[in-house]
C-alpha positions as CSV (number, residue, x, y, z in Angstrom):
1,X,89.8,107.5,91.8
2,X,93.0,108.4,89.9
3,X,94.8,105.3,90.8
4,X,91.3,103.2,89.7
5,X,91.6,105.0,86.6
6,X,95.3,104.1,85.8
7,X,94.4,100.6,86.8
8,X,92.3,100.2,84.1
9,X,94.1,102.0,81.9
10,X,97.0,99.2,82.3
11,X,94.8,96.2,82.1
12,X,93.0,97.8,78.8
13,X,96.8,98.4,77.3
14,X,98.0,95.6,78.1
15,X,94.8,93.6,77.2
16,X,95.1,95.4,73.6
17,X,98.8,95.0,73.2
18,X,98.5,91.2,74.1
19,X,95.6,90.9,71.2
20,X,97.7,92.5,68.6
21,X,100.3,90.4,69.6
22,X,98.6,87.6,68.8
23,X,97.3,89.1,65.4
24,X,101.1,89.6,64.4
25,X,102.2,86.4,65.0
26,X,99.5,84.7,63.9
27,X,100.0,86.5,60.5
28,X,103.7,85.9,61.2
29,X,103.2,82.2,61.4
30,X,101.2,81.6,58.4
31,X,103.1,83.9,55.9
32,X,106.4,82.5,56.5
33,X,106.5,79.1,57.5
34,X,103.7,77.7,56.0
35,X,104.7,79.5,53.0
36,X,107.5,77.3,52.8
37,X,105.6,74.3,53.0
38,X,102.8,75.0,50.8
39,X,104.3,77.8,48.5
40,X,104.0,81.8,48.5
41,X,100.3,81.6,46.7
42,X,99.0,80.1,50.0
43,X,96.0,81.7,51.3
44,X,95.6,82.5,55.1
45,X,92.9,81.6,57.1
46,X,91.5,83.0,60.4
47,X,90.2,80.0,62.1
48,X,88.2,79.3,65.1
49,X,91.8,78.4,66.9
50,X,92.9,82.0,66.0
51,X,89.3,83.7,67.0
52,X,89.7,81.4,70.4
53,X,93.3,82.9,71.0
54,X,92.4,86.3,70.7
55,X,90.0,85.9,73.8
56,X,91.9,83.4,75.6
57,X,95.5,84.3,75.1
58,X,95.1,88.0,76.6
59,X,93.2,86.4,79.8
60,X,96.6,84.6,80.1
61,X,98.8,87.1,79.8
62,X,96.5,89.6,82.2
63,X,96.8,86.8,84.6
64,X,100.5,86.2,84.7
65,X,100.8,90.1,85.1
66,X,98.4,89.9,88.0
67,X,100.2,87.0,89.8
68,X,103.6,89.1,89.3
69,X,101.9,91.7,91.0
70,X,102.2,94.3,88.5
71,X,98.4,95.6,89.2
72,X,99.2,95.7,92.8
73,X,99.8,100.0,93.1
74,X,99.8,101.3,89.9
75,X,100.9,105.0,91.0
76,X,103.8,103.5,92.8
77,X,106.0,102.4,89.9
78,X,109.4,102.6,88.7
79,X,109.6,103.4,84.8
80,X,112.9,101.7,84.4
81,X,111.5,98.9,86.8
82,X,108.6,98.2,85.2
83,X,111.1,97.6,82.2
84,X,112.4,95.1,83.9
85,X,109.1,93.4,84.9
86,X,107.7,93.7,81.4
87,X,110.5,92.2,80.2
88,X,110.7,89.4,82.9
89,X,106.9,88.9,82.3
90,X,107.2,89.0,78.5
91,X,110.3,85.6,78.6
92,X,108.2,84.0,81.1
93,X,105.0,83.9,79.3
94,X,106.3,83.2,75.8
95,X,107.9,80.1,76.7
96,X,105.0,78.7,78.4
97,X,102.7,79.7,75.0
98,X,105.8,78.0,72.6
99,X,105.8,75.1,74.6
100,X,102.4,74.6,75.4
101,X,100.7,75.3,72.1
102,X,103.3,75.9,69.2
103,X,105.8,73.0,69.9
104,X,103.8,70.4,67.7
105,X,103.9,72.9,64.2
106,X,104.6,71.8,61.6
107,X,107.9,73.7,60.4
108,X,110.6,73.1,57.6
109,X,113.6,72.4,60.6
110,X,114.3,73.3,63.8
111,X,115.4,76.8,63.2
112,X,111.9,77.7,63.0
113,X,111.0,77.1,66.5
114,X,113.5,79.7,67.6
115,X,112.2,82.0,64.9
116,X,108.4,81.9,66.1
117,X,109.6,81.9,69.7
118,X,111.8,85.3,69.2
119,X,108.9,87.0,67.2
120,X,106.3,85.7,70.2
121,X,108.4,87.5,72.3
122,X,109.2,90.4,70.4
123,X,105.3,91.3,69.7
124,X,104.9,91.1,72.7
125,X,107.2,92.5,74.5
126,X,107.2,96.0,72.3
127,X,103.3,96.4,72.0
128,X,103.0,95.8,75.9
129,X,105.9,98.1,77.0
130,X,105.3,100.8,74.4
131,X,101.7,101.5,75.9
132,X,103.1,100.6,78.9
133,X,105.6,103.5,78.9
134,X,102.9,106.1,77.4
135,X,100.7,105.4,80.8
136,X,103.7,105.6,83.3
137,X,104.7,108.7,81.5
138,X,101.8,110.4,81.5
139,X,101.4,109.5,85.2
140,X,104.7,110.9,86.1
141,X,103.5,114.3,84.6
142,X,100.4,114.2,86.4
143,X,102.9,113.6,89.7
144,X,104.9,117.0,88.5
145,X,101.7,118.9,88.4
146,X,100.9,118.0,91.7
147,X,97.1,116.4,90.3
148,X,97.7,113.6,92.1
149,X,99.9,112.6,95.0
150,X,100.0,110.5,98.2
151,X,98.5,112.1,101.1
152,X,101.3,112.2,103.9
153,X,101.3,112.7,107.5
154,X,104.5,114.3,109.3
155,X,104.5,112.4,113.2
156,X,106.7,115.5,114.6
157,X,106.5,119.6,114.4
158,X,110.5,120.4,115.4
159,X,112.8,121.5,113.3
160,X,113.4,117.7,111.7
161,X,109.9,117.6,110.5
162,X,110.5,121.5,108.9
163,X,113.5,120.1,107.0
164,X,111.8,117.0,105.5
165,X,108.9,119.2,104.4
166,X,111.3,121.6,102.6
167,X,112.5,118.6,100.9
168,X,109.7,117.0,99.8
169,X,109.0,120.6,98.2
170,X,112.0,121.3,96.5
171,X,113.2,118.0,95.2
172,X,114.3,117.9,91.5
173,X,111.8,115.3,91.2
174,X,108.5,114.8,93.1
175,X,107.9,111.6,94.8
176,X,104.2,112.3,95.0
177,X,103.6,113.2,99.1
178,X,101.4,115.1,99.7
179,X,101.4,116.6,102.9
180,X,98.4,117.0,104.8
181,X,99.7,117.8,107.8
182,X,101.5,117.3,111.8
183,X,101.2,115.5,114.6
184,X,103.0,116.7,117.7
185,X,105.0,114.0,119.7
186,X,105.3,116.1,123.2
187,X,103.4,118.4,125.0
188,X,106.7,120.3,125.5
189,X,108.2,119.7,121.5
190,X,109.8,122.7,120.0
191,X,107.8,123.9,117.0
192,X,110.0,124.8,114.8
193,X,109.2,126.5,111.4
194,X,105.8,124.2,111.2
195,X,102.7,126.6,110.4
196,X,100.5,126.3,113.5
197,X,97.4,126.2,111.2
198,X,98.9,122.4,110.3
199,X,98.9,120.7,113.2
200,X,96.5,118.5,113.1
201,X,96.6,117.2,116.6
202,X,98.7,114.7,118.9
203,X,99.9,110.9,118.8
204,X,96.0,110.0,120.4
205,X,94.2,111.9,117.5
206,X,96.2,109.6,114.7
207,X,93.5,107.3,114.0
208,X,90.6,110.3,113.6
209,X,93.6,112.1,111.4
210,X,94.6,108.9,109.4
211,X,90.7,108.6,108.7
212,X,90.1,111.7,108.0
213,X,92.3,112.6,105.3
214,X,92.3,109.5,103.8
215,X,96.4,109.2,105.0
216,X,98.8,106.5,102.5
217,X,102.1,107.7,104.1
218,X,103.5,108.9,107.4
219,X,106.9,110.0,107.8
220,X,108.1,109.8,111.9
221,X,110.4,113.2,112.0
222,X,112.4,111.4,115.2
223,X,115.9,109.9,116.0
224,X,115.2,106.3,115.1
225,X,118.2,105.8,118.0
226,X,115.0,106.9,120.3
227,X,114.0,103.4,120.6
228,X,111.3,104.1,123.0
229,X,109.6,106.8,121.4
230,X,109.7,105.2,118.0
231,X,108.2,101.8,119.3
232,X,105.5,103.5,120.9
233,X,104.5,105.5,117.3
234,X,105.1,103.0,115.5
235,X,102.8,100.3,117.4
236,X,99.8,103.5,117.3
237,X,100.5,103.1,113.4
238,X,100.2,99.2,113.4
239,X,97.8,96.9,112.2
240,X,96.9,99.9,109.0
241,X,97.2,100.0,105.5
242,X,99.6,102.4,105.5
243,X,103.6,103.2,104.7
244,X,105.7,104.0,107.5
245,X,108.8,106.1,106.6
246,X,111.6,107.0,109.2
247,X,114.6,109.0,109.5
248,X,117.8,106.9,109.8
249,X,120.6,107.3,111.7
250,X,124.3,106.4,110.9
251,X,124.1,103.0,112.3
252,X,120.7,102.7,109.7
253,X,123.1,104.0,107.0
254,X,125.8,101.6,107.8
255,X,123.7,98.4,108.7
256,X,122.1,98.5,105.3
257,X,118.4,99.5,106.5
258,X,118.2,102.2,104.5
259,X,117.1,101.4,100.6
260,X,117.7,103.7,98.0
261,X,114.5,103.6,95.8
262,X,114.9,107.3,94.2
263,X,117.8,109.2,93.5
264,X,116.8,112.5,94.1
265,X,114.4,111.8,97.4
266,X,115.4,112.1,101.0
267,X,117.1,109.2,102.5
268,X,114.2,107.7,104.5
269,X,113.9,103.8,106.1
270,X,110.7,102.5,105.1
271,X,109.8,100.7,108.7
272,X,106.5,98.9,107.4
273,X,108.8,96.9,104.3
274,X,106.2,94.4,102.1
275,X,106.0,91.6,104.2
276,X,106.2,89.4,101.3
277,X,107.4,89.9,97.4
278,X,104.2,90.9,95.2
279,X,103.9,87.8,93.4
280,X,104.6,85.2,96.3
281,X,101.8,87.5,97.9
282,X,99.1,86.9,95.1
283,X,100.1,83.2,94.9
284,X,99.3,82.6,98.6
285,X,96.6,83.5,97.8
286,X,95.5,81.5,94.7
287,X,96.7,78.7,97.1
288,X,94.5,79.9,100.0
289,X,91.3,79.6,96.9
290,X,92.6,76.2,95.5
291,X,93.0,74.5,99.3
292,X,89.8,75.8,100.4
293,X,87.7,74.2,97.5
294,X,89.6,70.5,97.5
295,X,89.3,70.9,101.7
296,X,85.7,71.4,100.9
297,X,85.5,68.6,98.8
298,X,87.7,66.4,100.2
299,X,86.5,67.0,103.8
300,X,83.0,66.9,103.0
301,X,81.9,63.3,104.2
302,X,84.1,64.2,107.5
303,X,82.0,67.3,107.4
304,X,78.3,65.5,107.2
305,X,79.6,63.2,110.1
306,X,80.5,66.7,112.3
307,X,77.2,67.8,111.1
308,X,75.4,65.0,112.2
309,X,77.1,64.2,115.4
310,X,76.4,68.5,116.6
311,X,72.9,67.8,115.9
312,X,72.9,64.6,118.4
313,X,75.2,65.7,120.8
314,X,73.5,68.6,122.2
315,X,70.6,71.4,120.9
316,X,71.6,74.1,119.3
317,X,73.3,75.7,116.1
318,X,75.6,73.5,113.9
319,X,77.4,76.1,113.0
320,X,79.0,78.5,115.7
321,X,79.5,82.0,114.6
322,X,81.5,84.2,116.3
323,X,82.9,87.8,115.6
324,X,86.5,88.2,115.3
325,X,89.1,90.9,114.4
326,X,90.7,90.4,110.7
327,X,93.2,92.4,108.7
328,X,93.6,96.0,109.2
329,X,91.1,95.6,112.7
330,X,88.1,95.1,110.2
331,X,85.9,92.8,111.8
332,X,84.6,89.6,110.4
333,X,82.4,86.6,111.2
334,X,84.1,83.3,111.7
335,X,82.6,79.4,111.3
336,X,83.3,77.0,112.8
337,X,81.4,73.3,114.2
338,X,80.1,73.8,117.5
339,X,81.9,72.1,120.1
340,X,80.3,74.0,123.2
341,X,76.6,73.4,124.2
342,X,74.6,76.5,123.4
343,X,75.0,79.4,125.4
344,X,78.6,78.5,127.0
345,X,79.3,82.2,127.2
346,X,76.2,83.7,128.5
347,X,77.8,85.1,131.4
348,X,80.9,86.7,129.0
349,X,83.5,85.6,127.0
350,X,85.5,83.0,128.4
351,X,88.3,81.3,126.7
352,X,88.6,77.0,126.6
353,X,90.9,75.1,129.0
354,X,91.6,71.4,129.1
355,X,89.0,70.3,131.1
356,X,86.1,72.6,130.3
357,X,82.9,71.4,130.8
358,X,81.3,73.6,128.2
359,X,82.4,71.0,125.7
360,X,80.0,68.5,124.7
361,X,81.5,65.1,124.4
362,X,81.6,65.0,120.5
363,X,82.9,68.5,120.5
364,X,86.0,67.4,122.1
365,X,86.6,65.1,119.3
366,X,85.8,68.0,117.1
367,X,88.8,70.0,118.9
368,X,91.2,66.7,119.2
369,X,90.9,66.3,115.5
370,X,90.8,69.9,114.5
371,X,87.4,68.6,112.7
372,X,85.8,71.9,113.9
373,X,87.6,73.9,112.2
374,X,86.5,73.1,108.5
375,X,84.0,75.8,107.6
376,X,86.8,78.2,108.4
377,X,87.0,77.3,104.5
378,X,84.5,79.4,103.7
379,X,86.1,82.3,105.4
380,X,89.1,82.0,103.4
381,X,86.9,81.9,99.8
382,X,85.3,85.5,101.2
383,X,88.6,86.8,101.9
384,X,88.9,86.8,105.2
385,X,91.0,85.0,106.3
386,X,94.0,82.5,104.9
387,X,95.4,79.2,105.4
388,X,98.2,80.4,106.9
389,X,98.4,83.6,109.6
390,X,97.9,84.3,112.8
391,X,95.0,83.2,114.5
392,X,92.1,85.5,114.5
393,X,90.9,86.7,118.4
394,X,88.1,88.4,119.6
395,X,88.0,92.0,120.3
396,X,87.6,91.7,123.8
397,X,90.7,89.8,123.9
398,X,92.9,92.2,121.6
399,X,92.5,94.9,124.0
400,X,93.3,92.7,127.2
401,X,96.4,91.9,125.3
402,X,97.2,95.2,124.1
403,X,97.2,96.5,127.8
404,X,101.1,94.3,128.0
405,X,101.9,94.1,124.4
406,X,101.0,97.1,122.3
407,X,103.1,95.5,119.6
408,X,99.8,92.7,119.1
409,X,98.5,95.4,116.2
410,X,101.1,94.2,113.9
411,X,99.7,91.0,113.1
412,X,96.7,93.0,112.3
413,X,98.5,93.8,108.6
414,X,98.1,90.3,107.5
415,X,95.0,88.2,106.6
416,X,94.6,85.6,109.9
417,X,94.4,82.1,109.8
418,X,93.0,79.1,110.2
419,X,96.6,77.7,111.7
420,X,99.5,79.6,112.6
421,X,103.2,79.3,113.8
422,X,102.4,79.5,117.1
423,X,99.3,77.4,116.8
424,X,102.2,75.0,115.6
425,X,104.8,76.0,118.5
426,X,102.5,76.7,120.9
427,X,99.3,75.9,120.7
428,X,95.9,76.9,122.0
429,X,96.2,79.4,124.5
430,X,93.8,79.2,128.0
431,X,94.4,82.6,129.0
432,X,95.7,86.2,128.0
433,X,98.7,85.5,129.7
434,X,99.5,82.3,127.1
435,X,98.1,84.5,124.6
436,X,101.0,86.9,124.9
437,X,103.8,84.2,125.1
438,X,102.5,82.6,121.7
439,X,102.4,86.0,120.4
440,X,106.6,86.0,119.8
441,X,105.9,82.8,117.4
442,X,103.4,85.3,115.3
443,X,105.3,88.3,115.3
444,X,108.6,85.8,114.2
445,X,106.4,84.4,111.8
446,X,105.2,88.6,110.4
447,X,109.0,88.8,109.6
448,X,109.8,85.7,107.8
449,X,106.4,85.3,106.0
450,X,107.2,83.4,102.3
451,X,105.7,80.2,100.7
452,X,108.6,78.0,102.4
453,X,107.5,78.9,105.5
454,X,103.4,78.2,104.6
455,X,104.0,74.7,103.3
456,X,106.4,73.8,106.6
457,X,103.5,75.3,108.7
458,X,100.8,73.8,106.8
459,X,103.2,70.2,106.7
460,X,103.2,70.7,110.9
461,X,99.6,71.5,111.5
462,X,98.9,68.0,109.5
463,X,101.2,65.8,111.9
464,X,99.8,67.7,114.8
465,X,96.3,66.8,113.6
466,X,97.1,63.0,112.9
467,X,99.1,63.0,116.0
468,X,95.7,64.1,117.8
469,X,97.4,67.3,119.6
470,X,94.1,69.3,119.4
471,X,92.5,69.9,122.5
């Protein structure tokens, strides 16, 4: 509720600050250079232009903040940061308003373009941070109080996890954890220090815990040279919403993994890093919208003819529907054209090969040409999936997987998608076995996610498809 609240106290400051901005320059504008031009006894005029740009012109600038992903976690912020975001934010913006709407007044010279570009910025920039700073700094208090925090689980009860808790008590300046409690590691771990009443359970309890008390943070009080132990918490943590925060060891230190975000906090690695920057982030995702609806569009006559040739080919649903496993395990229901007749998995689930007779003669054009695929569209627009991401697999199929590679839960933290890296690499996969091997190009893909790497995907899946390598 807190962080909802100082969400909308940000988009209602910034919302104001962007109007007033306007206001001033507006009144800027008019007083001084058209004073010039039609003399000091020149009366100002609010016209529908400036009525229109009160309304539309803090809409843009609450956008562009979106897309930079300064709404992403309010409570998470860096005051001298968000300086430099506002101030990143405030250049960006006022360049695209001077060129896009101011360039073609009329002005005594030149020097007046600067002039109303400066005091665009200016307005801006000072009204927006200034309200800004007031929020932050009132949230920081509310940090110091202890009112509102981030509930943190401590993986570990020895005497590591009785140190970091006396730090997170006693530093100069809070970073906000909260601790709700421990989780032991080992039957046989020491239990050093750590108040019996506070253990909360062991490493199989974590999801009942994690749900429980509503868990943001977990810190892993282990060597992170215990490769084996570490793996095996950290793949119990994957696939959740969560921060994962480790202790580092020298080679950490010296090998640059651990990040400095706080001075006065404990050196900690943070093991589940953003997988992409916040803004490249939000405009995947305005691409995943704007694709969607020209795909739908585009695709549509391709989509009657699918529609049509399911009805002849066989009885049954046009559309298949089918449950699968999305981001964070939440489960969702994916489209697609049918390519199967109608009950093809009656007796269980039962993955596609290369000569399965399930397929219906127009369905294995559907798969050849990726045609079936299309609605998948639709999941994207609700959110559940993206363009771009692993591919979405059935429950039944996660846990076969899991059984050899626990690590599958990490692809769990991103939206999946309708083609992949290792759909491009690898492609369809006939059994769990295949399933594993194209797992490598997903989990390569998890680490090296950006834009660059989208459009090369999405550049691949489209040769593949006019190359006919569906199946």
């Amino acid at each position: 509720m807190k962080r909802k609240a100082f969400l909308i106290s940000y988009l209602a400051s910034d919302y104001l600050a962007a109007m007033y901005a306007w206001i001033l320059f507006y009144l800027y504008r008019k007083h001084f250079a058209e004073a010039l031009i039609f003399g000091h006894d020149h009366t100002i005029e609010f016209t529908q232009q400036f009525y229109l740009g009160i309304v539309l012109i803090p809409l843009f600038w609450l956008s562009l903040y979106a897309i930079s992903g300064f709404y992403n976690d309010v409570l998470r912020k860096s005051r001298l940061l968000e300086l430099g975001q506002t101030i990143f934010s405030a250049v960006l913006g006022s360049l695209f308003i001077f060129f896009m709407f101011l360039l073609d007044d009329y002005i005594p010279d030149y020097t007046y373009y600067y002039k109303h570009a400066l005091a665009l910025l200016v307005f801006q920039f000072v009204l927006t941070y200034i309200l800004r700073l007031a929020i932050s700094s009132f949230m920081v208090r509310q940090f110091k109080k202890g009112r509102i925090g981030f509930p943190t689980l401590i993986i570990g009860t020895n005497e590591m996890a009785a140190h970091i808790t006396q730090q997170l008590e006693t530093q100069l300046v809070p970073t906000g954890n909260k601790l709700v409690g421990y989780v032991t590691i080992g039957e046989n771990e020491e239990e050093t220090e750590v108040p019996h009443q506070q253990v909360l359970g062991q490493l199989n309890d974590i999801p009942g815990i994690i749900n429980k008390y509503k868990v943001e943070e977990v810190i892993i009080a282990t060597e992170s040279s215990d490769h084996k132990k570490l793996n095996d918490i950290i793949n119990r943590l994957a696939g959740r919403n969560i921060i994962i925060r480790g202790i580092p060891d020298i080679y950490d230190i010296l090998s640059g993994a651990v990040k400095m975000t706080t001075v006065y906090s404990s050196p900690l690695i943070q093991i589940s890093n953003g997988i992409m920057p916040a803004w490249q982030k939000n405009v995947k995702r305005l691409l995943d919208i704007f694709i969607s609806i020209v795909g739908l569009i585009v695709l549509s006559p391709l989509s009657l003819v699918c529609i049509i040739g399911v009805r002849l080919s066989s009885p049954g649903p046009v559309l298949y529907r089918q449950v699968r496993v999305g981001r964070y395990g939440k489960p969702f229901t994916m489209y697609k054209f049918r390519s199967m007749y109608n009950d093809a998995e009656k007796n269980g689930p039962d993955l596609s090969s290369q000569n399965d007779q399930r397929i219906t003669p127009f369905g294995r054009f559907l798969r050849k040409s990726h045609s079936d695929e299309i609605p998948q569209f639709l999941n994207v627009l609700k959110g559940e999936m993206s363009v771009v991401g692993p591919r979405p697999e059935r429950a039944f199929y996660i846990e076969k997987i899991e059984e050899s590679a626990p690590h599958y839960r990490h692809l769990l933290r991103i939206r999946p998608g309708i083609t992949s890296w290792g759909q491009v690499k690898y492609g369809y996969a006939e059994n769990v076995t295949q399933m594993i091997e194209r797992l490598q190009y997903d989990l390569i893909y998890l680490r090296n996610m950006s834009l660059y790497v989208d459009f090369k995907i999405i550049i691949y899946t489209a040769i593949n498809i006019l190359q006919g390598r569906g199946k």
